[in-house]
C-alpha positions as CSV (number, residue, x, y, z in Angstrom):
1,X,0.0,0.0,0.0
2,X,1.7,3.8,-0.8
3,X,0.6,7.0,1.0
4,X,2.1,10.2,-0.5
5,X,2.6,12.8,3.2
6,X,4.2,15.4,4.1
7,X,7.6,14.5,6.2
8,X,11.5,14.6,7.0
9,X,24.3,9.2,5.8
10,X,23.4,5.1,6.7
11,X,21.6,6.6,10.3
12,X,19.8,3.9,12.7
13,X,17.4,5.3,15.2
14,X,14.4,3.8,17.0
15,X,10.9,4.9,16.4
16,X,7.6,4.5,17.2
17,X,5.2,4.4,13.9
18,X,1.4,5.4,15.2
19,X,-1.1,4.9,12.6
20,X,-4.5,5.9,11.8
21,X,-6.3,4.0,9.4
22,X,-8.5,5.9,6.2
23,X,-12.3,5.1,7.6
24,X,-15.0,6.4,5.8
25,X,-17.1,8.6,7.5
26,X,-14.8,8.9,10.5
27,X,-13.5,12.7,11.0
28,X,-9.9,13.7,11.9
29,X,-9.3,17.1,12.7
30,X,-5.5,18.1,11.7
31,X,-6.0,21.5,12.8
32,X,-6.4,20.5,16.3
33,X,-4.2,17.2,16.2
34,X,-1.4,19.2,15.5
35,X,-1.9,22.5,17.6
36,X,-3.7,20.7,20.7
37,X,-3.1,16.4,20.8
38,X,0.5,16.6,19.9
39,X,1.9,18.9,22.0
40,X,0.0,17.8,24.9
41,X,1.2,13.8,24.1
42,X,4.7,15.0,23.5
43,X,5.1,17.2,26.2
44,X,3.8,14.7,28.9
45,X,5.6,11.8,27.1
46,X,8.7,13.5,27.7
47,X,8.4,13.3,31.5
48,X,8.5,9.6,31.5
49,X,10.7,8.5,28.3
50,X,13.9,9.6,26.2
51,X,11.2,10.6,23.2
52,X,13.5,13.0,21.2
53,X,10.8,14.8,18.9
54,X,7.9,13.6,16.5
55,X,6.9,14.1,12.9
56,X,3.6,13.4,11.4
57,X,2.7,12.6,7.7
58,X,-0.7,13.9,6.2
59,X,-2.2,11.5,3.7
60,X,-2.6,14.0,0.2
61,X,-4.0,11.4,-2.0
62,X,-7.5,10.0,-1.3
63,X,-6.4,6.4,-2.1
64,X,-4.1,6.4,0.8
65,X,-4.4,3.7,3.6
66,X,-4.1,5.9,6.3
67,X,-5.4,9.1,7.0
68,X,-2.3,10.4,9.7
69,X,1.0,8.4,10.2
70,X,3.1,9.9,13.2
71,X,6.4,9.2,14.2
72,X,7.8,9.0,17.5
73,X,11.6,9.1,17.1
74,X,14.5,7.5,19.9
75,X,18.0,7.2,20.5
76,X,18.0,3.8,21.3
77,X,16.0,1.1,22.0
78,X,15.6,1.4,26.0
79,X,14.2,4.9,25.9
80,X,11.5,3.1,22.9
81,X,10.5,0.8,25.6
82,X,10.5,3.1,28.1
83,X,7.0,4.9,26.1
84,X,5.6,1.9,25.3
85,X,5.6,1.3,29.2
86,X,4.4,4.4,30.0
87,X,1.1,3.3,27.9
88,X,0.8,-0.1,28.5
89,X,0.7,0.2,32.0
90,X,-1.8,2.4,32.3
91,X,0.0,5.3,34.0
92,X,-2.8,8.8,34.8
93,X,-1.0,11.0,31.9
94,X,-1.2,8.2,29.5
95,X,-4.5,8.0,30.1
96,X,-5.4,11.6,29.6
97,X,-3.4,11.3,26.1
98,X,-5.8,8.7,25.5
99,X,-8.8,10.7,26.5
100,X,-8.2,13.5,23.9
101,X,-8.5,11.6,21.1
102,X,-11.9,11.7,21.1
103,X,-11.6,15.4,20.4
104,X,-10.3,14.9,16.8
105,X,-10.7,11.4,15.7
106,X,-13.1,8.6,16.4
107,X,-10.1,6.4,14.4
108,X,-8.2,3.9,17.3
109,X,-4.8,4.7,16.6
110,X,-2.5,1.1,15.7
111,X,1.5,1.8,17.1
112,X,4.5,-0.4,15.7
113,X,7.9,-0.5,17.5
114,X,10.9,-0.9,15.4
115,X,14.6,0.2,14.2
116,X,14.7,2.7,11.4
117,X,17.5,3.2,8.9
118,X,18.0,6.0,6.7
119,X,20.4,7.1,4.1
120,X,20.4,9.7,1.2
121,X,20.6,8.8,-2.2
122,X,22.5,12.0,-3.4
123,X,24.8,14.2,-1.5
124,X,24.2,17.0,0.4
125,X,20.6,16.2,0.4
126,X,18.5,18.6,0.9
127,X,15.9,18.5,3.3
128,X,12.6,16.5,2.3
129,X,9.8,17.7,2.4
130,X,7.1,14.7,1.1
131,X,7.3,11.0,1.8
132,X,6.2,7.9,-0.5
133,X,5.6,5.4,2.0
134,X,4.7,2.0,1.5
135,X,3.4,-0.8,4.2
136,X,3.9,-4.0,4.2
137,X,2.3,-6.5,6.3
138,X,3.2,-9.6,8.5
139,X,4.0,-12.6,6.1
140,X,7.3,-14.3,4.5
141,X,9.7,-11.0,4.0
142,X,9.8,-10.8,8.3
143,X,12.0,-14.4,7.8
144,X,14.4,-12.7,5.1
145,X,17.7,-11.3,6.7
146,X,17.8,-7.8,7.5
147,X,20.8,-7.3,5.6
148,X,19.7,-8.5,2.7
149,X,16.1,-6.8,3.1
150,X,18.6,-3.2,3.2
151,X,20.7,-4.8,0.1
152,X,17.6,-5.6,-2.2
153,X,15.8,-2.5,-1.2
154,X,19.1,-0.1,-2.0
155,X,19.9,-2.1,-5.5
156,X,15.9,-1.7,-6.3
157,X,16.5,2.4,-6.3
158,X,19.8,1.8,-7.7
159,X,18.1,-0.4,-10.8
160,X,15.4,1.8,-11.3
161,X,17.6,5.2,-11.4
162,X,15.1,6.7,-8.2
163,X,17.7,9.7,-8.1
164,X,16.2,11.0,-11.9
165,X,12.7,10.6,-10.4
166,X,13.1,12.8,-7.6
167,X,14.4,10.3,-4.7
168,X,16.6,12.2,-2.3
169,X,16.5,10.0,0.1
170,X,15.1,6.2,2.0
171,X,14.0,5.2,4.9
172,X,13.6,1.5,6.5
173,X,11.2,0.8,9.3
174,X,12.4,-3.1,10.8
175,X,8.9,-3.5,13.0
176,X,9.4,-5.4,15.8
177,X,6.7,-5.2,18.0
178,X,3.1,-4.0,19.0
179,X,2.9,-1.4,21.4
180,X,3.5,-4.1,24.0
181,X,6.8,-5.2,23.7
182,X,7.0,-8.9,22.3
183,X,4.2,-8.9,20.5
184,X,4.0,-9.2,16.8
185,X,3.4,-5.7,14.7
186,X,1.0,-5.2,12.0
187,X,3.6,-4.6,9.6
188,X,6.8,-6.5,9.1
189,X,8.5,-3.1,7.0
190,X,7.5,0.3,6.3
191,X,9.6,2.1,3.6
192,X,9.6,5.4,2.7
193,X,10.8,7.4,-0.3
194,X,11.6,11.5,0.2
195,X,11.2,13.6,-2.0
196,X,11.8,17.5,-2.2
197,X,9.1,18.4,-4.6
198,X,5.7,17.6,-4.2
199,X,5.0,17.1,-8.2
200,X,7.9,14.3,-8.0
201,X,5.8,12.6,-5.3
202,X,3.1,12.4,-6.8
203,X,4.8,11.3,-10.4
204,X,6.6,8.1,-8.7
205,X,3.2,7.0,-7.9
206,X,1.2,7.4,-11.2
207,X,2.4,5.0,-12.7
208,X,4.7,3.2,-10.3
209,X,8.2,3.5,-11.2
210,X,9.1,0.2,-10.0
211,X,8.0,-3.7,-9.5
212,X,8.6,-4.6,-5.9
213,X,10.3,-8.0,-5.5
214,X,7.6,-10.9,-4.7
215,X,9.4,-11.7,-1.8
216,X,8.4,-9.0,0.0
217,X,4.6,-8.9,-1.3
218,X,3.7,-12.9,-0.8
219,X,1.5,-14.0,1.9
């Protein structure tokens, strides 16, 4: 599935993927997401975790799988499990997060824990500003070395020439977990393609520049 958002050298960080799934008929109110839910989850997260900051992608085309996709970023892993705890077990300023959804979505939110690699394509990127992302779910790519996952992904840009389509820059989301730690996530990868230019975004999707490898895409 692709979603074309709004986003942000090999780097590995931590993250925390939060998802809202496109529903029809269900509202979700960016203006207040962003001015009132964010900083109020952020803010009160920070108290009891290492979160370093958050960025969240708006879904611009209406075929896109999810509506919102927010990222909660780490430095390493122990400070990740450190806000998972902090929702899992049910502490009083979780739970008022929790309570102000209501205010802009009637959407449950879905969270995948995982390591996240990204590299730029060309030098001296410049900052991007759009993201193709694309999800895919629980099934046989989870049992293919992460190694070789990074490999086949980088030579797939490198085949394709991504750079002439407007490709600054990847990113590689290894899920591996729920929001309670040890349990299996949604999604075994989520990979995202930056882009400076919003008109190069959308291009890479219409038609797809690219077949991805069945590996990945088999059940």
């Amino acid at each position: 599935m692709i979603i074309v958002s709004q986003s942000e050298e090999i780097l590995t960080t931590y993250r925390i993927s939060i998802t809202y799934a496109a529903t029809p008929g269900a509202p979700f109110h960016w203006d207040y997401y962003m001015n009132n839910h964010l900083p109020l989850a952020v803010g009160t997260s920070m108290r009891h975790s290492g979160l370093n900051f958050c960025d969240a992608d708006k879904a611009l085309n209406n075929d896109a799988p999810h509506v919102c996709v927010c990222m909660v970023h780490f430095d390493n892993e122990n400070t990740m499990i450190d806000f998972c705890n902090f929702f899992v077990k049910g502490h009083p300023e979780s739970e008022k997060i929790g309570n102000d959804e209501k205010n802009y979505t009637t959407i449950p939110p879905n969270m995948v824990a995982g390591e996240c690699e990204k590299f730029d394509l060309i030098e001296n990127a410049p900052p991007a500003n759009y993201r193709v992302k694309l999800f895919f779910p629980r099934n046989s790519a989870s049992e293919i070395p992460r190694e070789l996952t990074t490999a086949a992904l980088k030579k797939l840009l490198s085949d394709t020439e991504a750079i002439e389509t407007g490709v600054i820059s990847t990113e590689i989301d290894y899920c591996t977990s729920g929001l309670v730690p040890g349990t299996d996530p949604d999604n075994s990868l989520i990979w995202a393609l930056c882009f400076k230019d919003l008109k190069d975004a959308e291009n890479f999707t219409q038609p797809r520049k690219f077949k991805i490898p069945e590996e990945f895409v088999a059940g």
